[in-house]
N, C-alpha and C positions, 0 to 999 in steps of 0.2 A: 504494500500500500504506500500513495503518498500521502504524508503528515506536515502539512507547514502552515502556521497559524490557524488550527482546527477546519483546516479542508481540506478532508480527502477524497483524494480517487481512485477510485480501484481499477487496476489494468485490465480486467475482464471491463469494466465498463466501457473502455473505447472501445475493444476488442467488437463485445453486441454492438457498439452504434456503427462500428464500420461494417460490419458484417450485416447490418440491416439498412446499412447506406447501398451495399452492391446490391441486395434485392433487390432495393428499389429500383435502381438502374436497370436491371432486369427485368423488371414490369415496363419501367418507360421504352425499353428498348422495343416490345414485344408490343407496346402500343402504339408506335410508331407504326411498325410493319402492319399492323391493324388497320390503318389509315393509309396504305396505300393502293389501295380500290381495285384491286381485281375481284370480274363479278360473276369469274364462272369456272368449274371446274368439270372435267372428265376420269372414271377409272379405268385405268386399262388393264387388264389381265391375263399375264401370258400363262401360259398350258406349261404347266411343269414337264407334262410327256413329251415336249419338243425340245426337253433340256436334256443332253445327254451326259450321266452322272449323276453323282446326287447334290456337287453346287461346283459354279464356276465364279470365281471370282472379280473383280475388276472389268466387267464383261459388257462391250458395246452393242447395245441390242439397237438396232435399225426397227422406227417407227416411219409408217410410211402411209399416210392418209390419201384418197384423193375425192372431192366433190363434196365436202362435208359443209353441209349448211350452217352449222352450229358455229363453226372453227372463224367463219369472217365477222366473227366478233372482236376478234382479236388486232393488232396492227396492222399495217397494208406489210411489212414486215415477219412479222412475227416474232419482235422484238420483245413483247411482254409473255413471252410463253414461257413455265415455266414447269421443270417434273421436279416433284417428293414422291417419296414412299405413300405408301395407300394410309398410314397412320398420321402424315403430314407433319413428321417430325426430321426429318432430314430434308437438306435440298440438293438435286443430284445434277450435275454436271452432262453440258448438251452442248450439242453441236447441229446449228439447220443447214441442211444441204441445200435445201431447196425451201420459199414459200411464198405460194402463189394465192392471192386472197382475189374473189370478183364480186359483182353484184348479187351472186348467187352462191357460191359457193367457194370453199377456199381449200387447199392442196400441201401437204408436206408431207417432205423427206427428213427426218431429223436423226441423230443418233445420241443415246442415252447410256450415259456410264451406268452402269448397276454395281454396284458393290457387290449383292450377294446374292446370285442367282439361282434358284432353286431346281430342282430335278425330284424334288418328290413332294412339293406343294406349291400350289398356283403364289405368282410371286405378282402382286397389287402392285402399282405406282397409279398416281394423278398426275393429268397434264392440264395445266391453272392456263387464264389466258383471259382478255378482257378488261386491260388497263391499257388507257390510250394516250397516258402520260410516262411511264417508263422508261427507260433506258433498256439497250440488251441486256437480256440474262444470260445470253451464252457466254462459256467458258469452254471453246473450242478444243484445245491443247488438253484441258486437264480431264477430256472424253478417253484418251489413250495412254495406258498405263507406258508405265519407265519401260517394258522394253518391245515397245513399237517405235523401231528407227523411222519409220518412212509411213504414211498414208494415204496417199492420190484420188480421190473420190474422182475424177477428171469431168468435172462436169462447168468446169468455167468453159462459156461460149469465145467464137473468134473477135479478137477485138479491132473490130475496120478491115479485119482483113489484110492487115501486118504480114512479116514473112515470117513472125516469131510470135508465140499465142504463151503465155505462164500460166502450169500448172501445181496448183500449193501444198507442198507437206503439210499436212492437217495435224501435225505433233510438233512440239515444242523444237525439235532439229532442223527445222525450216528447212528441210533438200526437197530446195524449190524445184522444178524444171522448166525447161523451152522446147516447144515443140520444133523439131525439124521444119524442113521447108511448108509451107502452108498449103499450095497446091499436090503437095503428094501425099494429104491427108485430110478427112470431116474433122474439126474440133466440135463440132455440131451437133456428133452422132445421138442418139435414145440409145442408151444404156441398161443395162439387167436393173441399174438400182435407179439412177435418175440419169441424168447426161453421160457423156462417156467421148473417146474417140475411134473413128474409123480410119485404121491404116492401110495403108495401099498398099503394101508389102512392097516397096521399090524407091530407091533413090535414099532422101533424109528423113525416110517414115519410121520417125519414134521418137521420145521425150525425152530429154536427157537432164539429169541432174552431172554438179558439179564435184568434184571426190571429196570426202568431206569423212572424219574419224567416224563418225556416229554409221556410216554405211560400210565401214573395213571391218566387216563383223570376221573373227577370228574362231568362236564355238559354235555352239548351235545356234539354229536359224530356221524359220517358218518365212515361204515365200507361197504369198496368197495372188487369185486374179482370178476375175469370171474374164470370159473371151466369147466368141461367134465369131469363126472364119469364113470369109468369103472363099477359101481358097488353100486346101492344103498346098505346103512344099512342095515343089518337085525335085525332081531327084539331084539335080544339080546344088540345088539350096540344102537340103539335105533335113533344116531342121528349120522352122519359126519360131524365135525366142518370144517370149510375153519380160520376164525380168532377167536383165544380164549385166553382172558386174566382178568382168573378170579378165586375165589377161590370153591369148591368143591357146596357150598351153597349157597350164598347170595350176592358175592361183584364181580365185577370188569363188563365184558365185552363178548360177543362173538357172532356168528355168522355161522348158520351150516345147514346141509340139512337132513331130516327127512327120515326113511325107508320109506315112504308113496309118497314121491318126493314134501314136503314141505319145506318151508323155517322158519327157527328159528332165533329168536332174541331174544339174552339173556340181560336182564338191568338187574343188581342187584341181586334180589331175583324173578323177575318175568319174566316169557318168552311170547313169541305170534310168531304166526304161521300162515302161508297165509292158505286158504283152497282152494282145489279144481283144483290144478297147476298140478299135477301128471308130475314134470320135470323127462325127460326122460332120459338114458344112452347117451353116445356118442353123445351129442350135446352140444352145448356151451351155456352158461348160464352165463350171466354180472348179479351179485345181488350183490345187495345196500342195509344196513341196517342206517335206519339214527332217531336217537333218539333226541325232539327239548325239552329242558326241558323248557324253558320260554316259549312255548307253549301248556303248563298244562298236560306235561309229553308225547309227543304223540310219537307215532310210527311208522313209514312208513318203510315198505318192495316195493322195486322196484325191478323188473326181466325182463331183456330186457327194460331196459326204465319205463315200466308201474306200476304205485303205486297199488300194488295188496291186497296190507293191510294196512288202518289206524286206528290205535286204540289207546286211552290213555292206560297210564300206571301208575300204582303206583309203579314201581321200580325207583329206584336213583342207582346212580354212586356212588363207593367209591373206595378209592386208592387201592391196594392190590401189596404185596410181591411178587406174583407169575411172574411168566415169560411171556412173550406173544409167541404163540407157531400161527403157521400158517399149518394145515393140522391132527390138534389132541387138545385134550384139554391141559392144562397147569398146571392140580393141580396132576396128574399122571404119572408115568414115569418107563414102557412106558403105555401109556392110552389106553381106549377101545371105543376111539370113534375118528380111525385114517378115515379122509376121502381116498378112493380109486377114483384116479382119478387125473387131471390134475388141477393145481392151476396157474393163470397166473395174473400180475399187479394187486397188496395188496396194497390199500391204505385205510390208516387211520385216519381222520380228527378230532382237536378237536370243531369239528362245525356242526352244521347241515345247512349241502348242501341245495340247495333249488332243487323244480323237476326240474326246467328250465337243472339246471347245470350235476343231474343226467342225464335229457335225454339228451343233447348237449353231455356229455361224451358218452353214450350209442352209438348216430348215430356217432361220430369222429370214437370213436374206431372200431366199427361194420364197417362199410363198409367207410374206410378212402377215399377210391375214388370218392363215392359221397360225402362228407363233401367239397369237394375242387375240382378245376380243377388249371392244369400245364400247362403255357404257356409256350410257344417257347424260346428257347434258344436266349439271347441276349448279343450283345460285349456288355463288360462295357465301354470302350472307356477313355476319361478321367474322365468320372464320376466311383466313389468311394464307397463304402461302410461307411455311416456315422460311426464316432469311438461314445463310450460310453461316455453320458452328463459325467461322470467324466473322462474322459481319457482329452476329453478337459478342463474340469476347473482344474485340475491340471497342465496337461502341458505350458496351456495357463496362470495360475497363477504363474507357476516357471518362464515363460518366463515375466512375467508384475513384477514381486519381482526383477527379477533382473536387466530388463531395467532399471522401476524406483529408482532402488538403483543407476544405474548409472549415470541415469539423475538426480537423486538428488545431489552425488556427484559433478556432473559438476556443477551444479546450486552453490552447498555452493562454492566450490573452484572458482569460478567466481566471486562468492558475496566478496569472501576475497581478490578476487586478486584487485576490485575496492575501496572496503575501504583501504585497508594499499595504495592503488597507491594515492589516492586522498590526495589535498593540504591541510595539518593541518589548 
């Protein structure tokens, strides 16, 4: 206790008035977000049966609306839109590909980090919407966890028709690229998810990123890509690359489709090939190349979901100077193994994915309709959209820093006003 001319105070006592200084801040903080008027909410629920495993983690689930009358309530953007959990206690990180709002009806491609996705009970989220004063909610980058080097949705259109079109790593690593010559390819194309490009297979038909540490992946690696060719290889070409970052022989990376309609997976110095697949033109084709090296080197080719090749490998990983090129190889310029056909969502992992995670991606993106169901349009009434665990401990710690600065203040200037008052 302190004792100085019969006024004391007990340390527990600041201790509660600080400690009921942050509540309060805590209430004001939460009455804020209260007050910022969005007026309507959705639940959506995806089917645990479509989640393979029993949970995946950190996991971009692809929301993909189109003609929703409800949704052009929202900004001519889709700026105010926002997902939490179905309990509306977290707020979960998004990225819109796409959104197209009209007089009638309004259209998105969005993608939604989920934290903890379920495989053996339907996993709830809300998507909030109908604040026409907001700013974006999106937090594009923190959608793809730490080891997604690279993500190319490729759905930015031609800009004037330039001889160079920028397509944008959607992850924190920014390996931006530039499209090759512009007439030797659509930047245009409809895509499996939203937009996409159509390559000509011939001349500078592919995107190239710049070499950059984050893509000299050294271990394991997951290389993803939906495709639609116009056009297998022939025999002279031999192969059409979708992802290649590597050099003429021995090092780097890649990923391509065979005149035969097989699939290639380039590690190193060594390659392997599905047998027996005979993919055909003008269909769509999701293929996953994922190499596990602490796995004694193995290989897995998936197509549509299904692991069509496992086999070890004695190739390794090395870092290499070359460029990472998406639609051609990378140690040539311009190369002769441009794929003809459509490339849509390049992702490139430094990890190897597990099958659960490839097929959960396989069935979201394939038929996004069945992965989920859209409930009914509801007020949000005075209930709110939870803001993010740091929006409040920041606000909530600027408001508790400065209460209790003030209560402290009061306290000492009180302590002083009873000692000089008191009888010498």
């Amino acid at each position: 206790m302190f004792v100085r001319g019969g006024y004391i105070m007990k340390r527990r006592s600041l201790i509660s008035v600080l400690l009921a200084l942050f509540m309060f801040s805590l209430l004001l903080t939460g009455a804020a977000q209260a007050g910022a008027g969005w007026d309507y909410y959705k639940e959506i629920t995806i089917d645990h049966t479509q989640v393979s495993g029993d949970q995946l983690t950190s996991f971009p689930v692809l929301i993909s609306i189109h003609g929703d009358t409800d949704l052009i309530a929202a900004q001519d953007d889709g700026d105010d839109i926002i997902f939490t959990n179905g309990n509306n206690t977290q707020k979960y990180n998004h990225q819109i590909e796409r959104y197209i709002g009209s007089s009638g009806s309004a259209s998105m491609v969005a993608m939604v980090m989920i934290p903890t996705l379920s495989g053996t009970t339907d996993t709830v989220i809300r998507m909030w919407y109908g604040n026409g004063t907001c700013t974006s909610q999106q937090n594009p980058e923190a959608v793809w966890d730490s080891n997604f080097m690279a993500v190319f949705h490729l759905n930015e259109t031609s800009e004037g028709g330039g001889s160079y079109d920028d397509h944008y790593d959607s992850t924190a690593n920014n390996n931006d690229g530039e499209l090759g010559s512009a007439p030797q390819m659509n930047p245009d194309a409809i895509g499996k998810i939203d937009g996409s490009v159509d390559f000509e297979g011939t001349g500078e038909s592919y995107i190239e990123t710049t070499d950059s540490n984050s893509l000299d992946i050294t271990g394991s690696i997951t290389m993803e890509a939906w495709t639609k060719m116009d056009e297998l290889p022939n025999t002279a070409k031999g192969v059409s690359l979708l992802i290649c970052k590597r050099e003429r022989i021995d090092k780097g990376y890649c990923m391509g489709i065979t005149k035969d309609g097989e699939v290639q997976a380039g590690i190193g110095d060594q390659f392997h090939f599905t047998s027996g697949m005979n993919l055909q033109i003008n269909t769509w084709y999701h293929i996953v190349s994922v190499y596990e090296e602490t796995n004694s080197g193995t290989v897995t080719i998936y197509i549509n979901g299904n692991p069509e090749l496992v086999e070890y490998t004695s190739g390794t990983l090395s870092a290499t100077a070359e460029e990472m090129r998406i639609g051609s190889c990378s140690y040539d310029a311009p190369c002769s193994k441009q794929l003809d056909g459509i490339i849509d969502e390049v992702r490139i992992s430094n990890t190897a994915r597990s099958s659960g995670w490839v097929i959960t991606s396989f069935n979201n993106q394939n038929n996004p309709s069945g992965f989920y169901t859209i409930g009914a349009q509801n007020g949000a009434g005075p209930e709110q959209p939870v803001p993010e665990l740091e929006t409040i401990t920041l606000v909530s710690l600027g408001i508790f820093i400065v209460s209790g600065g003030l209560g402290l203040f009061y306290w000492r200037k009180r302590r002083l006003y009873r000692l000089t008052s008191s009888p010498a």
